[in-house]
C-alpha positions as CSV (number, residue, x, y, z in Angstrom):
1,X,-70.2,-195.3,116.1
2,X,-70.5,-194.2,112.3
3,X,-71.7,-198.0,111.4
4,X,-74.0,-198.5,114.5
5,X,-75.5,-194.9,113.2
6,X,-75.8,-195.3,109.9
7,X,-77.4,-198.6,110.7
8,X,-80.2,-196.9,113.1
9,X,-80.9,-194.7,110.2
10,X,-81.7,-197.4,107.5
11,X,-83.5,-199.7,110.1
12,X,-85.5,-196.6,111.9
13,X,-85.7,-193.5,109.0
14,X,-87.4,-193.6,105.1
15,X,-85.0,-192.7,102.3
16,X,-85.3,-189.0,102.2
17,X,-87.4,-188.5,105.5
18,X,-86.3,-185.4,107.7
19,X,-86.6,-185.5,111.3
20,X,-86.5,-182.0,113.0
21,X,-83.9,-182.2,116.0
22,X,-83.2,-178.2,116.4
23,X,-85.6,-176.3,114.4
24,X,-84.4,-174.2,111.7
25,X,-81.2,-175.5,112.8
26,X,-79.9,-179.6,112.4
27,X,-82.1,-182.1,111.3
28,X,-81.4,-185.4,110.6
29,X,-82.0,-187.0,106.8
30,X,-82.0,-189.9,105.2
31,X,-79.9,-189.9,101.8
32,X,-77.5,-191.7,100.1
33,X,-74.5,-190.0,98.4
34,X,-72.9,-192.4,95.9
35,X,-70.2,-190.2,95.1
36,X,-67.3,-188.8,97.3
37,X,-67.5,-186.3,100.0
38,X,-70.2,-183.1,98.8
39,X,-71.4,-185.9,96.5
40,X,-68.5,-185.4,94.1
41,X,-68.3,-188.0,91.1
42,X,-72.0,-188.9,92.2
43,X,-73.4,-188.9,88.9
44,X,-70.7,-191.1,87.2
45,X,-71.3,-194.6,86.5
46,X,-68.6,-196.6,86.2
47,X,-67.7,-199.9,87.4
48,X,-64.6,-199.4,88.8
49,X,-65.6,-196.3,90.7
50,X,-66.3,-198.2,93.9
51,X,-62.6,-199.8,93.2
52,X,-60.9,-197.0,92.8
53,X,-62.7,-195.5,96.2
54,X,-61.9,-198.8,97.8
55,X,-57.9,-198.3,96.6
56,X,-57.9,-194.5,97.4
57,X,-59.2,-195.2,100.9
58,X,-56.2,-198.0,101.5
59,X,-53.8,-195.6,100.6
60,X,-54.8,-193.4,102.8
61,X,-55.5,-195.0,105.5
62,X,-51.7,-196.5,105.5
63,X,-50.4,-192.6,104.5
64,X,-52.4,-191.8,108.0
65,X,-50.8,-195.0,109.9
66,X,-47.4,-194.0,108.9
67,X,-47.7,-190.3,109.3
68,X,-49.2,-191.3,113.1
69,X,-46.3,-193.8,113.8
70,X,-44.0,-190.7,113.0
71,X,-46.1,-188.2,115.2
72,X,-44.2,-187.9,118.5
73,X,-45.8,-189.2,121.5
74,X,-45.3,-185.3,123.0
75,X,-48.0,-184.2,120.1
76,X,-50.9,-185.7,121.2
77,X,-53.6,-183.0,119.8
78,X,-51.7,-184.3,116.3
79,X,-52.0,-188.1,117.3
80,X,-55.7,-187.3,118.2
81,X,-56.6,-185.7,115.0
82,X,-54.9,-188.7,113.0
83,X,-56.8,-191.1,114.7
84,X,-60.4,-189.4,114.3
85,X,-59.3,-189.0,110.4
86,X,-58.2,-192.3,110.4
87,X,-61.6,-193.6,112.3
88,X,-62.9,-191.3,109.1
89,X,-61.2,-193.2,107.3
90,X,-62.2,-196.5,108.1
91,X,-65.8,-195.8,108.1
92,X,-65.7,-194.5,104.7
93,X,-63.8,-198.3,103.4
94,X,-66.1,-200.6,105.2
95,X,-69.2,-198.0,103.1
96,X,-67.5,-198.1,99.6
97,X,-66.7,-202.4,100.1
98,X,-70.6,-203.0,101.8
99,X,-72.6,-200.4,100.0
100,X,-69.7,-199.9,96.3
């Protein structure tokens, strides 16, 4: 769903357009953040940022495997939660190797 939505917005919405959905509320805009999450690290240029991402979001994507594999079958509000972070997770890898 992130990929399919993401990809609506680049084919469908103008970098920085805003589209009102609740007013005064949630509205839907078109950026890019080349940084980290709250663009942090945004503004540094560096060719291995995008590797460094890359190997940040491995290792925790296999922390998040191994902590789920561990997560008794009993939990399942834990095993839920690991697997929408690891979703997360995912989503934020195939960005940093398609878009650096």
């Amino acid at each position: 769903m992130d990929q399919y939505t993401k990809f609506l917005v680049n084919a469908h919405i103008p970098l920085y357009y805003s589209i009102k959905v609740i007013d005064g509320f949630f509205n839907i805009i078109h950026v890019r953040n080349p940084g980290v999450a709250f663009g942090l690290f945004a503004d540094q240029d560096s060719e291995h940022k995008a590797l460094i991402f890359i190997l940040i979001s491995t290792v925790a994507i296999i922390a998040i495997l191994v902590i789920y594999h561990q997560t008794p079958d009993e939990k399942k509000m834990v095993r839920t939660g690991l697997i929408l972070i690891f979703s997360g997770a995912i989503g934020n890898l195939i960005d940093r190797i398609v878009y650096h």
